[in-house]
PyMOL Python script that loads the backbone (N, CA, C, O; Angstrom):
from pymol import cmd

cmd.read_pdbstr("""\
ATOM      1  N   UNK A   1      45.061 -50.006  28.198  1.00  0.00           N
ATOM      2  CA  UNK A   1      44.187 -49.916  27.039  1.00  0.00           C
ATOM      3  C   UNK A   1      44.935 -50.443  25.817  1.00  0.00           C
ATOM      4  O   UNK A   1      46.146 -50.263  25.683  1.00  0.00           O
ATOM      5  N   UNK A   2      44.155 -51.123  24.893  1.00  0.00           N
ATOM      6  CA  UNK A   2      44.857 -51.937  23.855  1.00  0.00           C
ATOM      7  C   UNK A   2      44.657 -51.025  22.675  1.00  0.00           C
ATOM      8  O   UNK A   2      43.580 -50.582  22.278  1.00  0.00           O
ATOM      9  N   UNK A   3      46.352 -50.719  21.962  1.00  0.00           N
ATOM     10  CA  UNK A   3      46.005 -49.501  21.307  1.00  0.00           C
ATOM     11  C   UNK A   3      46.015 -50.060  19.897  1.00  0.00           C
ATOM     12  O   UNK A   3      46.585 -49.358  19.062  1.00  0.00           O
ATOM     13  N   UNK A   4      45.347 -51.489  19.386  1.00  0.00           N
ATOM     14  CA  UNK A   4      45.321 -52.289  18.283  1.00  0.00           C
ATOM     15  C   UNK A   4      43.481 -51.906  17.894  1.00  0.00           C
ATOM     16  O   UNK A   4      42.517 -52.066  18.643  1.00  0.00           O
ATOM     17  N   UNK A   5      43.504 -51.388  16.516  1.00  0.00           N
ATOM     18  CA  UNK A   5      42.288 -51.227  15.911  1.00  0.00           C
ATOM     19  C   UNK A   5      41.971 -52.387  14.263  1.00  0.00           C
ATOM     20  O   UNK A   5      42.345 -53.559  14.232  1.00  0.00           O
ATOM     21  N   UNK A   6      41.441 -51.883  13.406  1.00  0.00           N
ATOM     22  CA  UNK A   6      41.352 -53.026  12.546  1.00  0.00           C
ATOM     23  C   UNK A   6      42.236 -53.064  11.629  1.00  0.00           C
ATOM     24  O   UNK A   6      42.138 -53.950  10.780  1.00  0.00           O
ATOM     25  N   UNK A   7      43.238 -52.188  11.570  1.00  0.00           N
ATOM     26  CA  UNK A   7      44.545 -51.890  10.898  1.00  0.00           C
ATOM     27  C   UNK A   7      45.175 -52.227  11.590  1.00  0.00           C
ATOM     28  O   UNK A   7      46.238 -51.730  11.217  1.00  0.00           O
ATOM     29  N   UNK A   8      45.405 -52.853  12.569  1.00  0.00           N
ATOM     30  CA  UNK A   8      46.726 -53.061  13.389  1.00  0.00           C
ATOM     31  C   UNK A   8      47.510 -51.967  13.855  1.00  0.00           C
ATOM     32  O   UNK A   8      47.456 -50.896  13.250  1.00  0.00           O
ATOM     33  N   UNK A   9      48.277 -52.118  14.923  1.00  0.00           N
ATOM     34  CA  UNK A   9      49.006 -51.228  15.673  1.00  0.00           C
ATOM     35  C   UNK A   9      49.765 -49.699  15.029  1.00  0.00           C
ATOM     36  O   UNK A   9      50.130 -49.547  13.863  1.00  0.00           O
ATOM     37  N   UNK A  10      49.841 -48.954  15.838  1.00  0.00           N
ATOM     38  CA  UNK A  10      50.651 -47.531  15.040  1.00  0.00           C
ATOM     39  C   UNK A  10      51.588 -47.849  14.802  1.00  0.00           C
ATOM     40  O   UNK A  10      52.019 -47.018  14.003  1.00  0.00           O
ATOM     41  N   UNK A  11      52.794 -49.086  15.080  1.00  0.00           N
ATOM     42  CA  UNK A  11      54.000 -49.169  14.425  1.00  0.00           C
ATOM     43  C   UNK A  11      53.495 -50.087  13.027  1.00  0.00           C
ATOM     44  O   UNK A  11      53.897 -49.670  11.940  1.00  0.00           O
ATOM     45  N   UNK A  12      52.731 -51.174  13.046  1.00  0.00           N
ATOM     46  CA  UNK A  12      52.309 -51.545  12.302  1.00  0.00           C
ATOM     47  C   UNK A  12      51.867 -50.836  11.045  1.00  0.00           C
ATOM     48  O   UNK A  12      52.214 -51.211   9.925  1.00  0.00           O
ATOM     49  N   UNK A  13      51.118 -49.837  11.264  1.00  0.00           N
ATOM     50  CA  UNK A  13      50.710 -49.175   9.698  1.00  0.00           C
ATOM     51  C   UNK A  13      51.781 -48.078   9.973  1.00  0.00           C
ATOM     52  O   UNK A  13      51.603 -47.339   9.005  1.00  0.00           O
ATOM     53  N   UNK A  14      52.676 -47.583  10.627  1.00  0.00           N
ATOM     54  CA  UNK A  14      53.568 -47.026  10.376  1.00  0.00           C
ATOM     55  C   UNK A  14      54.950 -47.458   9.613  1.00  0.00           C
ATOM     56  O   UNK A  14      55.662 -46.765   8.887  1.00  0.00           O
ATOM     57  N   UNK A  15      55.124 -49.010  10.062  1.00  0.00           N
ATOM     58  CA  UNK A  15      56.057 -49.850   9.251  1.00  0.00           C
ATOM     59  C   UNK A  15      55.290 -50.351   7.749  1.00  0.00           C
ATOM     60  O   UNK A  15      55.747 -50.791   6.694  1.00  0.00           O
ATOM     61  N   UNK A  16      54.132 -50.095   8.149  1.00  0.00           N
ATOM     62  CA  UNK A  16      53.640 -50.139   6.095  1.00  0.00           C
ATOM     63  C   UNK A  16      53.877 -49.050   5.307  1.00  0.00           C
ATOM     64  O   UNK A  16      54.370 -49.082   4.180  1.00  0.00           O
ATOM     65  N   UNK A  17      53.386 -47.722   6.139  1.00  0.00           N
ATOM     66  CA  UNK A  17      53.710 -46.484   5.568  1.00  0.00           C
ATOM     67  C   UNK A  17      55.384 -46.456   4.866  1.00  0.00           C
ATOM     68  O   UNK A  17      55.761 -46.184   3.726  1.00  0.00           O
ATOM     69  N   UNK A  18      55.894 -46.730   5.699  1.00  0.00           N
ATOM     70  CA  UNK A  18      57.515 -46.577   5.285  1.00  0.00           C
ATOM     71  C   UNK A  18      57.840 -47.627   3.870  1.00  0.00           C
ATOM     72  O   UNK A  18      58.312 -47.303   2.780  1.00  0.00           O
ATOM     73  N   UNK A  19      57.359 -49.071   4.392  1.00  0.00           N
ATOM     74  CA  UNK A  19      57.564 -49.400   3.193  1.00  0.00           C
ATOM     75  C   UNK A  19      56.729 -49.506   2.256  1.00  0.00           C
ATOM     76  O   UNK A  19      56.834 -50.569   1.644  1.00  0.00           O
ATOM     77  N   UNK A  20      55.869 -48.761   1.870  1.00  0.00           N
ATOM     78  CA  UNK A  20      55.574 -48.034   0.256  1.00  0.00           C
ATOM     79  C   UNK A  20      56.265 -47.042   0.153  1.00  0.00           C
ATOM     80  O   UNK A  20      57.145 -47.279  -0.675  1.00  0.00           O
ATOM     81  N   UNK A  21      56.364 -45.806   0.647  1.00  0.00           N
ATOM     82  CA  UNK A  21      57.585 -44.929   0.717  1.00  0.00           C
ATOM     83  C   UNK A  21      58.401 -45.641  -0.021  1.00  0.00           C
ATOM     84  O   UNK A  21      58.222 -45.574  -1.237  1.00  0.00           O
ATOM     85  N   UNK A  22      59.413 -46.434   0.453  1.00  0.00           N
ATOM     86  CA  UNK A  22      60.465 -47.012   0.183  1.00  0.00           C
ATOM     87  C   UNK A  22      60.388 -47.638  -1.475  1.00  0.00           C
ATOM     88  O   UNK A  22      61.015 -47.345  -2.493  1.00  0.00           O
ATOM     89  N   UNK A  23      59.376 -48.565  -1.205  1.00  0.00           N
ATOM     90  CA  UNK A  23      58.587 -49.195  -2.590  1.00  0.00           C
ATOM     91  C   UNK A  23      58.621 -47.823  -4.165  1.00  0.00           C
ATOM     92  O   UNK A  23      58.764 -47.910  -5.385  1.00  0.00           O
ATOM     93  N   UNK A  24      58.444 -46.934  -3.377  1.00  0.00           N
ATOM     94  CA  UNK A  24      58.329 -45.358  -5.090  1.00  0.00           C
ATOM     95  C   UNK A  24      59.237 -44.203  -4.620  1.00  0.00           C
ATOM     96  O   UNK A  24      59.075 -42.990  -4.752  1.00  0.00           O
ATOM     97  N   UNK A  25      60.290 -44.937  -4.004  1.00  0.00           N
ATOM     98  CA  UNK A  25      61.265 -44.130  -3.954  1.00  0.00           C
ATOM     99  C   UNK A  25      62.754 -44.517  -4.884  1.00  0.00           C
ATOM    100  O   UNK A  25      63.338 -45.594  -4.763  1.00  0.00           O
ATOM    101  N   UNK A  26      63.122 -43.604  -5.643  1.00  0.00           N
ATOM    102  CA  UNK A  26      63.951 -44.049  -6.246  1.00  0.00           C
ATOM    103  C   UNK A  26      65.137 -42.951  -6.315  1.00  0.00           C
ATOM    104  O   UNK A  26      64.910 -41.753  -6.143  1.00  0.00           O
ATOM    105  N   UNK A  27      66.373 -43.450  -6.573  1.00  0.00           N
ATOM    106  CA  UNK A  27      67.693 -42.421  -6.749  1.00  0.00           C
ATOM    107  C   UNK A  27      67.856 -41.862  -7.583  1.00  0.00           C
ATOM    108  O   UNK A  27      67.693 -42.490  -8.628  1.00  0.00           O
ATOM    109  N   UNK A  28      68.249 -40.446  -7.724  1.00  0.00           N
ATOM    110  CA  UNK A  28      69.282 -39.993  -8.785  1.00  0.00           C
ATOM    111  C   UNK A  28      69.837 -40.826  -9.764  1.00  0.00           C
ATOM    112  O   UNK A  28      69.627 -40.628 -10.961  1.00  0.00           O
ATOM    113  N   UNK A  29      70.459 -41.651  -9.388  1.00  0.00           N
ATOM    114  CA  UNK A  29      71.193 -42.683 -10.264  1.00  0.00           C
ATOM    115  C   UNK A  29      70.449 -43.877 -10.725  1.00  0.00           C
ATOM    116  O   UNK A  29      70.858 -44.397 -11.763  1.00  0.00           O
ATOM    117  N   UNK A  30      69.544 -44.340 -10.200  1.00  0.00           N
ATOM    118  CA  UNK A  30      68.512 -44.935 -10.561  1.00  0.00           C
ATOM    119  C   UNK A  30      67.450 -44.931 -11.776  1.00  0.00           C
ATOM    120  O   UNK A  30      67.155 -45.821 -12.573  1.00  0.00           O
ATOM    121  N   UNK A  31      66.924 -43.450 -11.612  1.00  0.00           N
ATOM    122  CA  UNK A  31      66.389 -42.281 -12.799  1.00  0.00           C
ATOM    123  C   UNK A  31      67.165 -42.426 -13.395  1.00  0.00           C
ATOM    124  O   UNK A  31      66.899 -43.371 -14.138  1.00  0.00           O
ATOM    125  N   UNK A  32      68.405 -41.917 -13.644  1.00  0.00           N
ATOM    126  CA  UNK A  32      69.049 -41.557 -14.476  1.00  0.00           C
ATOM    127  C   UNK A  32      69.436 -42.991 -15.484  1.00  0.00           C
ATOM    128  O   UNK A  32      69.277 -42.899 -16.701  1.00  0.00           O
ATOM    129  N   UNK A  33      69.874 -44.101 -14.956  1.00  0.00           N
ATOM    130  CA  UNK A  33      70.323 -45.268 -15.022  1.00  0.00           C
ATOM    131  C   UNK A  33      69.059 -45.842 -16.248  1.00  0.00           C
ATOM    132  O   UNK A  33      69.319 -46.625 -17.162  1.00  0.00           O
ATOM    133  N   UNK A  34      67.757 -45.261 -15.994  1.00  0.00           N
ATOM    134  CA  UNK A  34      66.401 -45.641 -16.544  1.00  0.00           C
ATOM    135  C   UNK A  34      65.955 -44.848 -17.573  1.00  0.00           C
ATOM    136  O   UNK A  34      65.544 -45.434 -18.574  1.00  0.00           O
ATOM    137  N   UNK A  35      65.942 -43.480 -17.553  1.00  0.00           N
ATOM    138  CA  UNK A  35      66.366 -42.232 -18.381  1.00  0.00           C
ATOM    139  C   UNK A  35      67.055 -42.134 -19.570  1.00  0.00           C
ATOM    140  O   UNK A  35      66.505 -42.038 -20.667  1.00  0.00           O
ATOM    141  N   UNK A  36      68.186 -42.153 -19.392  1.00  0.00           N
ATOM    142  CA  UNK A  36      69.609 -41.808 -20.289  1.00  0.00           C
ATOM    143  C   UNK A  36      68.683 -43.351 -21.497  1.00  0.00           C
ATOM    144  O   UNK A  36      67.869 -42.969 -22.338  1.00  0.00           O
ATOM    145  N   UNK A  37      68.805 -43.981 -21.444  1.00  0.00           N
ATOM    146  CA  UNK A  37      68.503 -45.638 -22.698  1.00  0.00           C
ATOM    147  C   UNK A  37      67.520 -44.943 -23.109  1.00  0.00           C
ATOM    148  O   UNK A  37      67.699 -44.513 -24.249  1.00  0.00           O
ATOM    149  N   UNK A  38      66.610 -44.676 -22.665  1.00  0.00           N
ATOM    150  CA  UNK A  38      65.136 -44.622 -23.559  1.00  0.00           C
ATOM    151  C   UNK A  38      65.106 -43.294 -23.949  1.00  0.00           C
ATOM    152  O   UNK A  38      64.209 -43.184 -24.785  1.00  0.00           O
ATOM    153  N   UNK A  39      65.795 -41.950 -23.697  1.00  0.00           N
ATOM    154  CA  UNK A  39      66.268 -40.934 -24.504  1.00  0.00           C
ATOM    155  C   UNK A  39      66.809 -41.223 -25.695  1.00  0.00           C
ATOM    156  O   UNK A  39      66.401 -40.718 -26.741  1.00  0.00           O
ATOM    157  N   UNK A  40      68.061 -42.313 -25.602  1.00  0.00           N
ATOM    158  CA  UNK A  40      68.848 -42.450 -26.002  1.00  0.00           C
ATOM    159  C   UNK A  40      68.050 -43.120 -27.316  1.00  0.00           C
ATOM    160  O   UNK A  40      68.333 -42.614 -28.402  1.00  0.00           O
ATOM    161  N   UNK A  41      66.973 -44.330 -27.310  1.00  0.00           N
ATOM    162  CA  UNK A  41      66.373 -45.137 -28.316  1.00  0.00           C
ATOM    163  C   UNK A  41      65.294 -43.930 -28.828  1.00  0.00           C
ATOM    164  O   UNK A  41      65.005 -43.867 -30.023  1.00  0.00           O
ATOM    165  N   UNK A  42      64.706 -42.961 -27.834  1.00  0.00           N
ATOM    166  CA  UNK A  42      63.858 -41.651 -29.027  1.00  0.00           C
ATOM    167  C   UNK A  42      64.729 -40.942 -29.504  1.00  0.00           C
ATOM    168  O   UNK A  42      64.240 -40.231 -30.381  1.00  0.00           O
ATOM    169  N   UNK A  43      65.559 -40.812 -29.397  1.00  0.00           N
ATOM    170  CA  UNK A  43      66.789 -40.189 -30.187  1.00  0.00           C
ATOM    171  C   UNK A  43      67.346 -40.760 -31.516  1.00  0.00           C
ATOM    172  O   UNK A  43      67.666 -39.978 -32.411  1.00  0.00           O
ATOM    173  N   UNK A  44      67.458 -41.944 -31.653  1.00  0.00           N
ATOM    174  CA  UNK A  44      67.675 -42.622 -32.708  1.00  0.00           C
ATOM    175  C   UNK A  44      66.678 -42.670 -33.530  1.00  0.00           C
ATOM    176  O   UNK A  44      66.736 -42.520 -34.750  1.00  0.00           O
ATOM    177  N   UNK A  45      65.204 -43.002 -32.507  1.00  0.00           N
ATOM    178  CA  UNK A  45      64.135 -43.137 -33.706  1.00  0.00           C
ATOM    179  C   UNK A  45      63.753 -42.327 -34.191  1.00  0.00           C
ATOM    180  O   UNK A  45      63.195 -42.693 -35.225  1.00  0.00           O
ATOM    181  N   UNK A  46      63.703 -41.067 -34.013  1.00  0.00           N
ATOM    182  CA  UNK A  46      63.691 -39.622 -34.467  1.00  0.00           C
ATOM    183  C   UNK A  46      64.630 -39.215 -35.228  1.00  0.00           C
ATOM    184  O   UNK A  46      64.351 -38.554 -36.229  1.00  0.00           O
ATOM    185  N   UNK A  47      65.891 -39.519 -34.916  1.00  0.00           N
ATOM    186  CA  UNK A  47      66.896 -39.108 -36.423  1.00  0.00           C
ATOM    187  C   UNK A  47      66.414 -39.908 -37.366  1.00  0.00           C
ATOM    188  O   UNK A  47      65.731 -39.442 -38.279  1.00  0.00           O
ATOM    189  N   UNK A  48      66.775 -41.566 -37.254  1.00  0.00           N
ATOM    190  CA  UNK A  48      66.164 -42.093 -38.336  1.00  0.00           C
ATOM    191  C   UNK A  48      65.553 -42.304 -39.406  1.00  0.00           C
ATOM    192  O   UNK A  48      65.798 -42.920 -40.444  1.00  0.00           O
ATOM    193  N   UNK A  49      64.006 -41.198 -38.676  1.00  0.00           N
ATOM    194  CA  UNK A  49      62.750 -41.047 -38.944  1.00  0.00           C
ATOM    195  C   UNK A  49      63.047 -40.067 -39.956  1.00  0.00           C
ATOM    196  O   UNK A  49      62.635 -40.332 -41.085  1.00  0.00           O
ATOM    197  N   UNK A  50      63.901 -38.605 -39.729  1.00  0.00           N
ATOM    198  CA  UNK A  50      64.022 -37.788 -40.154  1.00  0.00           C
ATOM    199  C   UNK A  50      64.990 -38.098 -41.592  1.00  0.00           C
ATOM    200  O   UNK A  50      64.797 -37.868 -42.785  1.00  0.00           O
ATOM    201  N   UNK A  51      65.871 -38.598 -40.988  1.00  0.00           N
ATOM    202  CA  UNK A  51      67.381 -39.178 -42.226  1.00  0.00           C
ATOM    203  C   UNK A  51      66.315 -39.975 -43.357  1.00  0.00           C
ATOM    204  O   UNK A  51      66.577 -39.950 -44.559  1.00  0.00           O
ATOM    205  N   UNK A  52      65.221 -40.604 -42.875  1.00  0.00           N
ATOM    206  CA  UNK A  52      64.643 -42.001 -44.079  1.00  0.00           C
ATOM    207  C   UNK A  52      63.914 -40.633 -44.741  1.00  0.00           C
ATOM    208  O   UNK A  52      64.087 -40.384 -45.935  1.00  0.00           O
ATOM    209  N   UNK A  53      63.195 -39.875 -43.996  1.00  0.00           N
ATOM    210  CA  UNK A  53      62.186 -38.706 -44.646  1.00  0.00           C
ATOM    211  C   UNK A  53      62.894 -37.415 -45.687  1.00  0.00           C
ATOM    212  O   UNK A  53      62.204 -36.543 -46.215  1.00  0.00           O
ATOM    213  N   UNK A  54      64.087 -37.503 -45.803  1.00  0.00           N
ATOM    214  CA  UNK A  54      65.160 -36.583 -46.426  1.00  0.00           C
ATOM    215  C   UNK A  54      65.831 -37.376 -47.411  1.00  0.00           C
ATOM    216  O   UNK A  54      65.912 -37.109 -48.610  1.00  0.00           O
ATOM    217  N   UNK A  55      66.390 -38.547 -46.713  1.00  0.00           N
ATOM    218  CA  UNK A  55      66.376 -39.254 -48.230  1.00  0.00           C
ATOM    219  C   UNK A  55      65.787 -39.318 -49.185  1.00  0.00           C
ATOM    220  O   UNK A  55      66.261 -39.207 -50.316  1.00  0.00           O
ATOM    221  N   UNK A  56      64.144 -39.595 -48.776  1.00  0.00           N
ATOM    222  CA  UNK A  56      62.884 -39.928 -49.886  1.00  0.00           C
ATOM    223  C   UNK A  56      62.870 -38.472 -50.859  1.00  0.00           C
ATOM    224  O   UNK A  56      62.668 -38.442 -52.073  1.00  0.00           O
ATOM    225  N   UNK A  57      63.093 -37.506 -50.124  1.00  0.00           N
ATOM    226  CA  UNK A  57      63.301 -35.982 -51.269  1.00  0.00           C
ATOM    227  C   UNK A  57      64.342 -35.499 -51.264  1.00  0.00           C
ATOM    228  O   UNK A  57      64.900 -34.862 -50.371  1.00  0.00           O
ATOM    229  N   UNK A  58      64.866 -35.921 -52.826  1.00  0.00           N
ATOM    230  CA  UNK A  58      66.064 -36.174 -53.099  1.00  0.00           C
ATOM    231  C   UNK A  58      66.797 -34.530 -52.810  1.00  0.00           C
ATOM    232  O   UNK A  58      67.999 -34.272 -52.754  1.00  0.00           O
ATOM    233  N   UNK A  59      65.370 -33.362 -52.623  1.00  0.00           N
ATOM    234  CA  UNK A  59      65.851 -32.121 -52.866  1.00  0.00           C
ATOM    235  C   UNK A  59      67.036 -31.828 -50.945  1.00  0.00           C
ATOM    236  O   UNK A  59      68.089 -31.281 -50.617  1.00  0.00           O
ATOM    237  N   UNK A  60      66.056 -32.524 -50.361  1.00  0.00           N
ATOM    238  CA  UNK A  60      66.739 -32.514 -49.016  1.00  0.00           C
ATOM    239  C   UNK A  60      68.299 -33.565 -48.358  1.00  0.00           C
ATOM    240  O   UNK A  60      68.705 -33.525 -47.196  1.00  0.00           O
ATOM    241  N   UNK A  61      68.617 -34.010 -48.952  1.00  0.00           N
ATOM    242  CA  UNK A  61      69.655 -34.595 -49.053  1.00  0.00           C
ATOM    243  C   UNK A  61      70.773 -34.102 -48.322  1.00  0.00           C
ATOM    244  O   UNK A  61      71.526 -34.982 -47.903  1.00  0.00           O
ATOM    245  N   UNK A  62      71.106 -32.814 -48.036  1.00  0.00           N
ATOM    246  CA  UNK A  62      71.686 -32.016 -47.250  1.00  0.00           C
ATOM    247  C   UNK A  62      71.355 -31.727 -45.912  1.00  0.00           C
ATOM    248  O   UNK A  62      72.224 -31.603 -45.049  1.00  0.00           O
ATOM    249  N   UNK A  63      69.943 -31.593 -45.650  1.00  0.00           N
ATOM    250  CA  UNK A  63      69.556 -31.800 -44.642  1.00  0.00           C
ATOM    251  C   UNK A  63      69.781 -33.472 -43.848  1.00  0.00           C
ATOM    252  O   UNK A  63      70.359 -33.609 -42.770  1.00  0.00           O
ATOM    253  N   UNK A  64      69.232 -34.538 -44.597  1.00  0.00           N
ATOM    254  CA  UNK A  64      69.703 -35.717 -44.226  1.00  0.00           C
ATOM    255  C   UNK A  64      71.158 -35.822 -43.688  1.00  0.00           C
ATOM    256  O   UNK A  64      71.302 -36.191 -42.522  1.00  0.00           O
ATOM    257  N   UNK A  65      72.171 -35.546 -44.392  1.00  0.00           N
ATOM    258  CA  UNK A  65      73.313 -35.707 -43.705  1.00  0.00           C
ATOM    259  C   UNK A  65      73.587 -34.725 -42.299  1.00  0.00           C
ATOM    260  O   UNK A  65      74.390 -35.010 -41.410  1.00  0.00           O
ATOM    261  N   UNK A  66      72.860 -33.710 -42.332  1.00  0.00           N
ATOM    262  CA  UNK A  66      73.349 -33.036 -41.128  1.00  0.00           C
ATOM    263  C   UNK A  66      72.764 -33.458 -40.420  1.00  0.00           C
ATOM    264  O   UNK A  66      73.229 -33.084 -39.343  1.00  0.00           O
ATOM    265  N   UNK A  67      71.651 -34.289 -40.201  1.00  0.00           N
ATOM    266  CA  UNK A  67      70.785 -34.984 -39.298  1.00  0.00           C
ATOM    267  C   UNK A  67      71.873 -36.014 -38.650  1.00  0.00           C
ATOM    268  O   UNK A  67      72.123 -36.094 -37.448  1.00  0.00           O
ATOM    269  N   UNK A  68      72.482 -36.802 -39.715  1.00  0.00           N
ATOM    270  CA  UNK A  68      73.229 -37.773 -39.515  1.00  0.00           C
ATOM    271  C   UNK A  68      73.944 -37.322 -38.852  1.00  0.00           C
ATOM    272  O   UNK A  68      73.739 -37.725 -37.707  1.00  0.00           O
ATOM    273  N   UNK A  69      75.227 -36.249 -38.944  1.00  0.00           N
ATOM    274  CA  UNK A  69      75.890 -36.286 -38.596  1.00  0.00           C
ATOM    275  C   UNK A  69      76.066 -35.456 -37.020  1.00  0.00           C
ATOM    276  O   UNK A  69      77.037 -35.350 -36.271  1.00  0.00           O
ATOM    277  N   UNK A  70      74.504 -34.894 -36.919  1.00  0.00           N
ATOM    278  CA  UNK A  70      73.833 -34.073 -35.358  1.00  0.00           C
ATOM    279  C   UNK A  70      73.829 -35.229 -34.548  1.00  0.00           C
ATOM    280  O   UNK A  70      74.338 -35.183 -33.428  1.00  0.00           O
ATOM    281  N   UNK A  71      73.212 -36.465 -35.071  1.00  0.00           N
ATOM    282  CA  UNK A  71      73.120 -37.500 -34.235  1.00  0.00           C
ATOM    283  C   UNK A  71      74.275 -38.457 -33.969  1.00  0.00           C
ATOM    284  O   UNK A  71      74.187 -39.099 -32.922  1.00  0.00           O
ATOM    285  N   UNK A  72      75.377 -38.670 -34.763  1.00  0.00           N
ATOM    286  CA  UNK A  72      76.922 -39.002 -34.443  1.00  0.00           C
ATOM    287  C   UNK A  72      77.172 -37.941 -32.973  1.00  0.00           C
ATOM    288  O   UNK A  72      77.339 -38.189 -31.779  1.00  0.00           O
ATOM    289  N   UNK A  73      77.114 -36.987 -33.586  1.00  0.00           N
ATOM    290  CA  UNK A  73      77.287 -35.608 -32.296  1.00  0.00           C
ATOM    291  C   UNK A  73      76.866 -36.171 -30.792  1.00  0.00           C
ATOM    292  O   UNK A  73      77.599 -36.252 -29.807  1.00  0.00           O
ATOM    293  N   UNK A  74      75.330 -36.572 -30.919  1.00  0.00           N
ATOM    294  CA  UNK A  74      74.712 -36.844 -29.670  1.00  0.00           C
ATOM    295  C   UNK A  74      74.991 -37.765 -29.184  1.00  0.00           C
ATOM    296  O   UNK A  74      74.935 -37.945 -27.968  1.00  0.00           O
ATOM    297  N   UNK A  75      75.452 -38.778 -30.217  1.00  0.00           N
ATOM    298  CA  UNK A  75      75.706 -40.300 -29.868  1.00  0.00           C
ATOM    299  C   UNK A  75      77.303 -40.105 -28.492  1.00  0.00           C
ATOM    300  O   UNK A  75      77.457 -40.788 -27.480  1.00  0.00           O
ATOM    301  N   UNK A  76      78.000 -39.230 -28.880  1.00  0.00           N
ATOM    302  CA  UNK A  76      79.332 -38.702 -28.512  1.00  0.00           C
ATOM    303  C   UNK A  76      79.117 -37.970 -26.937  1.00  0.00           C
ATOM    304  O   UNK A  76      79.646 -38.184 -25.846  1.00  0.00           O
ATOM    305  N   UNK A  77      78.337 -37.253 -27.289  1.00  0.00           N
ATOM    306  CA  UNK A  77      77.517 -36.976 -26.133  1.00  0.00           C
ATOM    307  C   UNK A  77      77.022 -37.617 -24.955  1.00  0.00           C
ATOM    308  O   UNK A  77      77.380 -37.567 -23.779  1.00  0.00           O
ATOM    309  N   UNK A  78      76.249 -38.140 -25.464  1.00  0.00           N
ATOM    310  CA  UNK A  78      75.769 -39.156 -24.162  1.00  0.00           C
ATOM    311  C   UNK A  78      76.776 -40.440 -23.716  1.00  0.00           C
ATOM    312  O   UNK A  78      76.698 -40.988 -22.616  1.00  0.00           O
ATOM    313  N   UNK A  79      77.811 -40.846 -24.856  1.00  0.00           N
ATOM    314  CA  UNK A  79      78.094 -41.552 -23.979  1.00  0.00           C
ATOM    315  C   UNK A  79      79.655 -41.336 -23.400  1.00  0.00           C
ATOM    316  O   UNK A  79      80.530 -42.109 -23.010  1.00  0.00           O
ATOM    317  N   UNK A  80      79.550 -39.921 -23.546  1.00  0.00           N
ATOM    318  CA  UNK A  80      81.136 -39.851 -22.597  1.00  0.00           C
ATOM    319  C   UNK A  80      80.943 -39.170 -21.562  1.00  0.00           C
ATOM    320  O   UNK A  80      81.908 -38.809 -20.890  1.00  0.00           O
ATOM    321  N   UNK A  81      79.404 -38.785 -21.140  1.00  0.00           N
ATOM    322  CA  UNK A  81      79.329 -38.790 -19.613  1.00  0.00           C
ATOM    323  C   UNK A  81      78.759 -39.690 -18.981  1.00  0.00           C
ATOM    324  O   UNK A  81      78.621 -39.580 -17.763  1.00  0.00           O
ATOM    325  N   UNK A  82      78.319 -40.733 -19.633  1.00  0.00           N
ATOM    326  CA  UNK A  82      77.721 -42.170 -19.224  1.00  0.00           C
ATOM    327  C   UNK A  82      78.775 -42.905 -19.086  1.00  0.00           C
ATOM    328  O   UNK A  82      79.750 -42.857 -19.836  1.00  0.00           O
ATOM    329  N   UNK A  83      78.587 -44.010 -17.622  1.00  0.00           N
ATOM    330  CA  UNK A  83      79.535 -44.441 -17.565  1.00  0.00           C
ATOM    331  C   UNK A  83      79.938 -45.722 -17.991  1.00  0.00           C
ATOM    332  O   UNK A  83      81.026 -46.267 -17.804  1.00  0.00           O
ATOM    333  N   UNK A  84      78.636 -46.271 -18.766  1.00  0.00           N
ATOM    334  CA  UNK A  84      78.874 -47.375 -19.193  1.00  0.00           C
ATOM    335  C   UNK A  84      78.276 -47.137 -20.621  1.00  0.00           C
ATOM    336  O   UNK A  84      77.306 -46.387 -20.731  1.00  0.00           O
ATOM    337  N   UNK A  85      79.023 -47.975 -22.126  1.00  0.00           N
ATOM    338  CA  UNK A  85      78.691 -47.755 -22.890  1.00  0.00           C
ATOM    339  C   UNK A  85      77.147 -48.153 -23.437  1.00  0.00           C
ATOM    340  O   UNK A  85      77.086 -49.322 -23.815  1.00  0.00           O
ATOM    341  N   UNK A  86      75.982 -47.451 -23.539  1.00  0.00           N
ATOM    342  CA  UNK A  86      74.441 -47.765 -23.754  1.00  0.00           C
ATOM    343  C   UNK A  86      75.287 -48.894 -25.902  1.00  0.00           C
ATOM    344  O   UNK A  86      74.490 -49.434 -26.670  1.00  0.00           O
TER     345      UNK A  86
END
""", "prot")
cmd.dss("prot")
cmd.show_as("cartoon", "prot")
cmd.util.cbc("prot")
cmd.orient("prot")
């Protein structure tokens, strides 16, 4: 008996199954590799955001620098367990 239907054989859609699997499977290090940058760029644009918005009131000015200098902090942060410099 011919065990081919209009999908083609059980190894056949079984060797498709696998590779989509494969296709949205991704690593630890991979994620992370993809992760860590674009944290890293809402992180900036958010201090930024905050440092330009503290400047503009001159009363917050204090706050601005500790922003600044939270985000020096983070900058320190991320990249001395990263292994390459972002």
């Amino acid at each position: 008996m011919n065990n081919r239907d209009k999908e083609g054989t059980y190894y056949e859609k079984t060797y498709r199954r696998h590779n989509l699997i494969r296709l949205f499977s991704f690593s630890v290090q991979q994620v992370h590799d993809i992760a860590v940058p674009i944290l890293f760029l809402w992180l900036l644009f958010i201090c930024s955001l905050l440092f330009w918005l503290s400047i503009c009131n001159s009363n917050m000015l204090g706050l601005g620098i500790a922003i600044l200098f939270a985000f020096i902090f983070a900058i320190a942060i991320l990249t001395s367990n990263y292994r390459t410099c972002i």
